[in-house]
PyMOL Python script that loads the backbone (N, CA, C, O; Angstrom):
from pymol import cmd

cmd.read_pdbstr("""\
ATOM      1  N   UNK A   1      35.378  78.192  88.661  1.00  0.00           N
ATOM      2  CA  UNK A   1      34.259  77.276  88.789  1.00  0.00           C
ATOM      3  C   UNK A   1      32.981  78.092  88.563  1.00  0.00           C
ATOM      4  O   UNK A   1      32.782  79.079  89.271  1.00  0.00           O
ATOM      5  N   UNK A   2      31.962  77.677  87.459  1.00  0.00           N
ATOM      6  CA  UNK A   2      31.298  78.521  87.189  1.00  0.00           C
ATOM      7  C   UNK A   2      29.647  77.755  88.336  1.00  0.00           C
ATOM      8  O   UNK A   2      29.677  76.653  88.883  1.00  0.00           O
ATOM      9  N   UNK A   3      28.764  78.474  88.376  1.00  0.00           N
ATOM     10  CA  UNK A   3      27.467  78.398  89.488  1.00  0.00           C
ATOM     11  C   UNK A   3      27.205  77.121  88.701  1.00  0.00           C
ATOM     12  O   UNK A   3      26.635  76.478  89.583  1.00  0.00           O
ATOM     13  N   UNK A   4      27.237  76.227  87.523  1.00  0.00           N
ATOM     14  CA  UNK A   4      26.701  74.878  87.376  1.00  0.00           C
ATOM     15  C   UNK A   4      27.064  73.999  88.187  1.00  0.00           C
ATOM     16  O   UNK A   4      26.331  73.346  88.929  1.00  0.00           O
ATOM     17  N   UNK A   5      28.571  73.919  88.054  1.00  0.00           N
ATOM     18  CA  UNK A   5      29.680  73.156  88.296  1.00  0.00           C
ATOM     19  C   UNK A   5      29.482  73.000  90.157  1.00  0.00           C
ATOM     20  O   UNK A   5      29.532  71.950  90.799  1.00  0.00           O
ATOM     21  N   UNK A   6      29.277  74.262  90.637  1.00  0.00           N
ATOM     22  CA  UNK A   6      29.000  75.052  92.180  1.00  0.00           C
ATOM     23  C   UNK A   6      28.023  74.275  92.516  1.00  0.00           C
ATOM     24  O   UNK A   6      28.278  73.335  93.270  1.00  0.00           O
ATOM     25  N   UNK A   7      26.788  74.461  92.081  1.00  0.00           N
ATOM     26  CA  UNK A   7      25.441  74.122  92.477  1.00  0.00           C
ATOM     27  C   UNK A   7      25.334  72.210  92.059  1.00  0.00           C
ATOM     28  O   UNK A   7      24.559  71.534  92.735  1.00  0.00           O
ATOM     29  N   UNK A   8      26.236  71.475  90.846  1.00  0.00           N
ATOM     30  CA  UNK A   8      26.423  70.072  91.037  1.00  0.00           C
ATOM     31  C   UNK A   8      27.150  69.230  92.504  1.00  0.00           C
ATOM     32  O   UNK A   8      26.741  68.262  93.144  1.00  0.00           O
ATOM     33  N   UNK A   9      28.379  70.093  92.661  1.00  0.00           N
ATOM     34  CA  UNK A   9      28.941  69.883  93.640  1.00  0.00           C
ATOM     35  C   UNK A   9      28.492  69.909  94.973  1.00  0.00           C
ATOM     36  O   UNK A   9      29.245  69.468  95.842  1.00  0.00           O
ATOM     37  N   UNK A  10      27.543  70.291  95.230  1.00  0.00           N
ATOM     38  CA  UNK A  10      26.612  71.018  96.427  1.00  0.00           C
ATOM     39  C   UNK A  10      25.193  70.060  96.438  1.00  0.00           C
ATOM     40  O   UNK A  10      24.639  69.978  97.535  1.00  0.00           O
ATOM     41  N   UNK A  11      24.627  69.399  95.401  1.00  0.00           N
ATOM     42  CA  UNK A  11      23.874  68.413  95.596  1.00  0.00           C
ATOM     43  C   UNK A  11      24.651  67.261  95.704  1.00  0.00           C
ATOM     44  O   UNK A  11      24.140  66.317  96.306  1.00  0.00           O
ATOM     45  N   UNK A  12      26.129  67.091  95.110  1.00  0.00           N
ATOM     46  CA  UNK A  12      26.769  65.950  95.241  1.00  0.00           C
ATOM     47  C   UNK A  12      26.927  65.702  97.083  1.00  0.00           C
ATOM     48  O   UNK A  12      26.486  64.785  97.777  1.00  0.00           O
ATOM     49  N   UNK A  13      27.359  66.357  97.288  1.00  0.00           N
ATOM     50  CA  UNK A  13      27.879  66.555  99.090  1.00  0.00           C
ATOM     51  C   UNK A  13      26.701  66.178  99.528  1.00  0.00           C
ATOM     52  O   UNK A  13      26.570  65.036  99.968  1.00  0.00           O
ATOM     53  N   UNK A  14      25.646  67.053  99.488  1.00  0.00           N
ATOM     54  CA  UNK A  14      24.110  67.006  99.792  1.00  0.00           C
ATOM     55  C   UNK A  14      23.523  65.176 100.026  1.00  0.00           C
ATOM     56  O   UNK A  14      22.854  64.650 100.915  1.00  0.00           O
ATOM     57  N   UNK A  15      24.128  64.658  98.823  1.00  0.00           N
ATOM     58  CA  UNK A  15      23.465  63.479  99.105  1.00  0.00           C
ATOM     59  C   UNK A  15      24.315  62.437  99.859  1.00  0.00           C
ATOM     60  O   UNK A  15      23.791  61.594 100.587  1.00  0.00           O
ATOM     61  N   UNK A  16      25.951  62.542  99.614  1.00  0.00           N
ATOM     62  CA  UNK A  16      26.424  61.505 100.681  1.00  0.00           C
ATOM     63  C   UNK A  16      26.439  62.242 102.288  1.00  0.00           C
ATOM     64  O   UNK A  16      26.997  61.535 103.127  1.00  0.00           O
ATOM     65  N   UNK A  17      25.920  63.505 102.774  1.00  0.00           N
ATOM     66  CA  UNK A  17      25.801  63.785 104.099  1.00  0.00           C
ATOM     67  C   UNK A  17      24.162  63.011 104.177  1.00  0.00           C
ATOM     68  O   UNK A  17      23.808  62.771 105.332  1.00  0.00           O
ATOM     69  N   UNK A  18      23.189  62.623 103.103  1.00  0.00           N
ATOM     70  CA  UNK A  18      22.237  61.893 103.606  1.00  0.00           C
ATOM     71  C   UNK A  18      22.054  60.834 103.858  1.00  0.00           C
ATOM     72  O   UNK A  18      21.120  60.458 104.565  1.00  0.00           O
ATOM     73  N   UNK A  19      22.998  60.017 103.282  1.00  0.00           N
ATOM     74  CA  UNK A  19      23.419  58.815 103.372  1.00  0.00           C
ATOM     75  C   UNK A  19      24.339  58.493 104.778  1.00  0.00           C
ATOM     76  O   UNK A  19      24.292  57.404 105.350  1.00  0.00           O
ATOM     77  N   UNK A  20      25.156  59.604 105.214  1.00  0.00           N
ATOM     78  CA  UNK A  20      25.782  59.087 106.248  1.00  0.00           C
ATOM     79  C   UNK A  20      24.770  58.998 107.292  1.00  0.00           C
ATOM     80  O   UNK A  20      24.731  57.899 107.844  1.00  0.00           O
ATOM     81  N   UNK A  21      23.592  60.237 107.879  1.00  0.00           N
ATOM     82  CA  UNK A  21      23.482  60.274 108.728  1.00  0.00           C
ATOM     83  C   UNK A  21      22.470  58.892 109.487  1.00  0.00           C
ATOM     84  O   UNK A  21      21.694  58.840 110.441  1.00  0.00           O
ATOM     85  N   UNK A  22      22.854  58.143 108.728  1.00  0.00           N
ATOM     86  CA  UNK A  22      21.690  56.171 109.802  1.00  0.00           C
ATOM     87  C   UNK A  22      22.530  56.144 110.700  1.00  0.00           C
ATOM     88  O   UNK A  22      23.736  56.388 110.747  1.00  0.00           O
ATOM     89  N   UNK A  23      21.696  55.788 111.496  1.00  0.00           N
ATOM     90  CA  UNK A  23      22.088  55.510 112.715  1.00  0.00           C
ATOM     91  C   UNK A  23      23.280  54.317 112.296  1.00  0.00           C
ATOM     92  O   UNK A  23      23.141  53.629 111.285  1.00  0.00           O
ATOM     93  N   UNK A  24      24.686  54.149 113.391  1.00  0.00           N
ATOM     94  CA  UNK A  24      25.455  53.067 113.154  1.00  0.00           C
ATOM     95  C   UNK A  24      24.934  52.057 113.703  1.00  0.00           C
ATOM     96  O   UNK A  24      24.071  52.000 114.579  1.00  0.00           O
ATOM     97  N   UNK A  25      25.809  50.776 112.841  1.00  0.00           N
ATOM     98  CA  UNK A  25      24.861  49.359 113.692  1.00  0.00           C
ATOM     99  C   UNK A  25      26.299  49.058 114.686  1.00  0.00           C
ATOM    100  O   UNK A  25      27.514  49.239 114.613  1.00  0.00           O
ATOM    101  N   UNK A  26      25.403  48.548 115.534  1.00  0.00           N
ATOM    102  CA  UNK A  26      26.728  47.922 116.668  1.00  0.00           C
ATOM    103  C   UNK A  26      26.656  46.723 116.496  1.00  0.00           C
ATOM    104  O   UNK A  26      25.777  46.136 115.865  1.00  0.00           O
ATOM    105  N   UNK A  27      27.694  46.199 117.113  1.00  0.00           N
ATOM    106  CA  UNK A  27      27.866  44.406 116.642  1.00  0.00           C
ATOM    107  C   UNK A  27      27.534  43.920 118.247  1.00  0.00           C
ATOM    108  O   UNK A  27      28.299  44.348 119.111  1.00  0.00           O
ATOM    109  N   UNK A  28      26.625  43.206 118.578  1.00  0.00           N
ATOM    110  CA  UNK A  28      26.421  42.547 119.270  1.00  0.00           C
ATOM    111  C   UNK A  28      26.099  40.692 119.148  1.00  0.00           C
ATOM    112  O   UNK A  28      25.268  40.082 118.476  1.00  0.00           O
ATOM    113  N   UNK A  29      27.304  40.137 120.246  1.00  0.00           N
ATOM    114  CA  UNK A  29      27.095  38.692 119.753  1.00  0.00           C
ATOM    115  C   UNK A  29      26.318  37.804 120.628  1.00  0.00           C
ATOM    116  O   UNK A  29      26.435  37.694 121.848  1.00  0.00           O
ATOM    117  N   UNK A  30      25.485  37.166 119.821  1.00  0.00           N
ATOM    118  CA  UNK A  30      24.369  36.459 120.637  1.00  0.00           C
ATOM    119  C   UNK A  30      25.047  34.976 121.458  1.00  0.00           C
ATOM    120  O   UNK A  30      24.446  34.018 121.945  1.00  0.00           O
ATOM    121  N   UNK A  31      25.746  35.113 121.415  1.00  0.00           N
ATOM    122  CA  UNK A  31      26.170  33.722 122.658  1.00  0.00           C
ATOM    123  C   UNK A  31      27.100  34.708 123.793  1.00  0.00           C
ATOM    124  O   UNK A  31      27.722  34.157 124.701  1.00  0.00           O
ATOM    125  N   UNK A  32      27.105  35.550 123.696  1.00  0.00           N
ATOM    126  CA  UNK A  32      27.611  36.564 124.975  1.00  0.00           C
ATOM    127  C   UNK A  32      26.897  36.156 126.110  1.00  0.00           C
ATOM    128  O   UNK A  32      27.332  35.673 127.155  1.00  0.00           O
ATOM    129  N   UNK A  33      25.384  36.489 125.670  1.00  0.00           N
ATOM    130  CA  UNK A  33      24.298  36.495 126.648  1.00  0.00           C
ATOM    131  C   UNK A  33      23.823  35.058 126.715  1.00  0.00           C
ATOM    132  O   UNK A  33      23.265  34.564 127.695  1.00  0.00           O
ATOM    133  N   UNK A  34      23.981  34.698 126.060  1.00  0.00           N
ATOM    134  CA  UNK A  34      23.024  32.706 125.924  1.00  0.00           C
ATOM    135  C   UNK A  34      24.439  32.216 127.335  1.00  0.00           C
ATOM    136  O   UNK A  34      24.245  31.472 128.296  1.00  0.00           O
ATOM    137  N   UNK A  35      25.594  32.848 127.017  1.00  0.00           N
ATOM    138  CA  UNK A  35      26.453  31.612 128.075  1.00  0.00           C
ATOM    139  C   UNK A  35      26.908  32.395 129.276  1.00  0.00           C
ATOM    140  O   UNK A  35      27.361  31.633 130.130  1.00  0.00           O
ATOM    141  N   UNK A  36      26.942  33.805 129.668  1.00  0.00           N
ATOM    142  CA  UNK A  36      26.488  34.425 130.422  1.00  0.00           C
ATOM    143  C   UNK A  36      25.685  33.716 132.104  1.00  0.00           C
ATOM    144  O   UNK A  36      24.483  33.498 131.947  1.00  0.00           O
ATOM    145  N   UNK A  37      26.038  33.491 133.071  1.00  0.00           N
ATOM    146  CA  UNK A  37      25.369  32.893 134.015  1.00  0.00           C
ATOM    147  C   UNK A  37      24.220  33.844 134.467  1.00  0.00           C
ATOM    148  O   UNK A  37      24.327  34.888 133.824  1.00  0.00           O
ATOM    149  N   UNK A  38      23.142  33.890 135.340  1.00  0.00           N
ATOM    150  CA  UNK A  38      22.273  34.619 135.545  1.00  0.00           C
ATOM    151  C   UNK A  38      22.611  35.178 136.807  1.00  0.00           C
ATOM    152  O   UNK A  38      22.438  36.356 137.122  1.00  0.00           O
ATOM    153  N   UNK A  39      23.152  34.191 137.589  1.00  0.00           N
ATOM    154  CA  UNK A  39      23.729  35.087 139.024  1.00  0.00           C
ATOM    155  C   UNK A  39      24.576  35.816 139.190  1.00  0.00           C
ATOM    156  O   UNK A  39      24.716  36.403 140.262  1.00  0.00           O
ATOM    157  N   UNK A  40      25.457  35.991 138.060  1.00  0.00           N
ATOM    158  CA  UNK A  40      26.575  36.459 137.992  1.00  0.00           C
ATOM    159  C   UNK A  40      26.804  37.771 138.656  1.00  0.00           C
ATOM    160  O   UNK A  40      25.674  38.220 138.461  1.00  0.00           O
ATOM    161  N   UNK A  41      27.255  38.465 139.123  1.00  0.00           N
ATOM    162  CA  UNK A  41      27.417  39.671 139.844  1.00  0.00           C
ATOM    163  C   UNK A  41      29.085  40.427 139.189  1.00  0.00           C
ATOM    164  O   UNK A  41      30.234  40.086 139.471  1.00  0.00           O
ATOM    165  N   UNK A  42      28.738  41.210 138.526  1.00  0.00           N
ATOM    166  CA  UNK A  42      29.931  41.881 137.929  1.00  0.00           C
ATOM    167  C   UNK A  42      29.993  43.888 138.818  1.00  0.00           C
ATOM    168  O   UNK A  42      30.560  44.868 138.333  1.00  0.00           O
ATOM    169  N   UNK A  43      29.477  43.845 139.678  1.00  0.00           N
ATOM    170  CA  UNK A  43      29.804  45.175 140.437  1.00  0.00           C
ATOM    171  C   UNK A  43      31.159  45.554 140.757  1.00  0.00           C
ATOM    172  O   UNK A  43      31.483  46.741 140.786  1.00  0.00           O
ATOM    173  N   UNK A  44      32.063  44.512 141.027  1.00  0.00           N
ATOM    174  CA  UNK A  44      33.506  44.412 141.405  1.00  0.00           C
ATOM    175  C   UNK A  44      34.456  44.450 140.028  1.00  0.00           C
ATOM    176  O   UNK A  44      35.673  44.592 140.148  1.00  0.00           O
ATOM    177  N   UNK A  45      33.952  44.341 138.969  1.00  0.00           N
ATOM    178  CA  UNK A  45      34.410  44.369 137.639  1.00  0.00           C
ATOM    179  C   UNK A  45      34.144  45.746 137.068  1.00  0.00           C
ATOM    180  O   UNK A  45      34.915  46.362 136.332  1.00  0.00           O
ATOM    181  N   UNK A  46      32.516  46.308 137.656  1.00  0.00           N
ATOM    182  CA  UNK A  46      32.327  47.654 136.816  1.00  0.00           C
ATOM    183  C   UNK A  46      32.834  48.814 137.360  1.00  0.00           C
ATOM    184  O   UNK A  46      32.924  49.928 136.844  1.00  0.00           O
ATOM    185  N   UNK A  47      33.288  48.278 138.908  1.00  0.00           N
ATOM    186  CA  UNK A  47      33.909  49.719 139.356  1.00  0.00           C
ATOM    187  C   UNK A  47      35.867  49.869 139.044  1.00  0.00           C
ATOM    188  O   UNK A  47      36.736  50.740 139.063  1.00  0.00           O
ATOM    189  N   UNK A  48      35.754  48.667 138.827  1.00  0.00           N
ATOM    190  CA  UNK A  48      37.581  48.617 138.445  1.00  0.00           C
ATOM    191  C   UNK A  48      37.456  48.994 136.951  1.00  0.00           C
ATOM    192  O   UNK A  48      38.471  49.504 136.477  1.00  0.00           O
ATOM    193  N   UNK A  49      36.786  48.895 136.424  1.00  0.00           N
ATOM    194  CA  UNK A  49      37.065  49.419 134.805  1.00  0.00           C
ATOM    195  C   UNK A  49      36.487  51.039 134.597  1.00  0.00           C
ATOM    196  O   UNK A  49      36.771  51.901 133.766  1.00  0.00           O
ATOM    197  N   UNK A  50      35.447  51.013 135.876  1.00  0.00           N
ATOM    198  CA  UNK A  50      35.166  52.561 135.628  1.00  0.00           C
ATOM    199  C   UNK A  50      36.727  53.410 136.491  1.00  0.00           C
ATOM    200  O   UNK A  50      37.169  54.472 136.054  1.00  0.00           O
ATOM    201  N   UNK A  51      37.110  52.968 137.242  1.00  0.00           N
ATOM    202  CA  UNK A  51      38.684  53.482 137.963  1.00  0.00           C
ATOM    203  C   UNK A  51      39.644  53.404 136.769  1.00  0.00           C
ATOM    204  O   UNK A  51      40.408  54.332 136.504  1.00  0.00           O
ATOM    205  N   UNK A  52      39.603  52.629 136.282  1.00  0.00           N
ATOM    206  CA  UNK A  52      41.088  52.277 134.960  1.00  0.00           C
ATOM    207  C   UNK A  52      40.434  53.510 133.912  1.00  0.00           C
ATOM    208  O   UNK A  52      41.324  54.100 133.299  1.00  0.00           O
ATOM    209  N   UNK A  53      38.873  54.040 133.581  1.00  0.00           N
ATOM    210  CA  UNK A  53      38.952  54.779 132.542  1.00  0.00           C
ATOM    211  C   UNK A  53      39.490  55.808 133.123  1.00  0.00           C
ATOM    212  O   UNK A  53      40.263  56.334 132.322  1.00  0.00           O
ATOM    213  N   UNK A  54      39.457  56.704 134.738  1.00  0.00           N
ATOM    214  CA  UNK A  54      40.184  57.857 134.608  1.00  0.00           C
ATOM    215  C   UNK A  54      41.334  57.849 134.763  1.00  0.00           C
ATOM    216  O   UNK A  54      41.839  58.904 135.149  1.00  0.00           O
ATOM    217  N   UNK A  55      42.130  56.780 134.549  1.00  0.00           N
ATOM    218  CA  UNK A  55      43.312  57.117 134.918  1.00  0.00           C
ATOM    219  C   UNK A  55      44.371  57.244 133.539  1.00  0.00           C
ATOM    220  O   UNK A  55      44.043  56.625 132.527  1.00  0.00           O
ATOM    221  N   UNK A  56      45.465  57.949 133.535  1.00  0.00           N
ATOM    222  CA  UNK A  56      46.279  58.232 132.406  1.00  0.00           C
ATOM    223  C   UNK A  56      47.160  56.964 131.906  1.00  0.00           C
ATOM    224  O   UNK A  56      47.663  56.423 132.890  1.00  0.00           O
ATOM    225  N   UNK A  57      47.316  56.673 131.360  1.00  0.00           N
ATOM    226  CA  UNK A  57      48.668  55.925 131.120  1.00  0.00           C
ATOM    227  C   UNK A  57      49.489  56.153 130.452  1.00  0.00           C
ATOM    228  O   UNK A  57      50.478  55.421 130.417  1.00  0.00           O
TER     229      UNK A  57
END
""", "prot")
cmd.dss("prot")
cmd.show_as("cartoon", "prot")
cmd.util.cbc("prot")
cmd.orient("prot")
């Protein structure tokens, strides 16, 4: 591989590592929150799912 071929390949890379680095989009769905109650109290939900992440299965 001669330094052309080297130095093409090296702007090639160059530009899809610039392209990757945007931020990712997350998917968030808007009737989650529209039907969502306001009183709702999920404390008893966030500590059982934070217990289930350390555990092995």
């Amino acid at each position: 591989m001669n330094d052309k071929q080297l130095q093409a390949l090296v702007r090639k890379n160059a530009a899809k590592a610039a392209k990757v680095t945007g931020k990712p989009r997350t998917f968030s769905d808007p009737t989650l929150e529209a039907t969502r109650s306001p009183e709702r109290d999920d404390s008893d939900a966030q500590k059982i799912f934070k217990e289930m992440k350390k555990r092995e299965f």
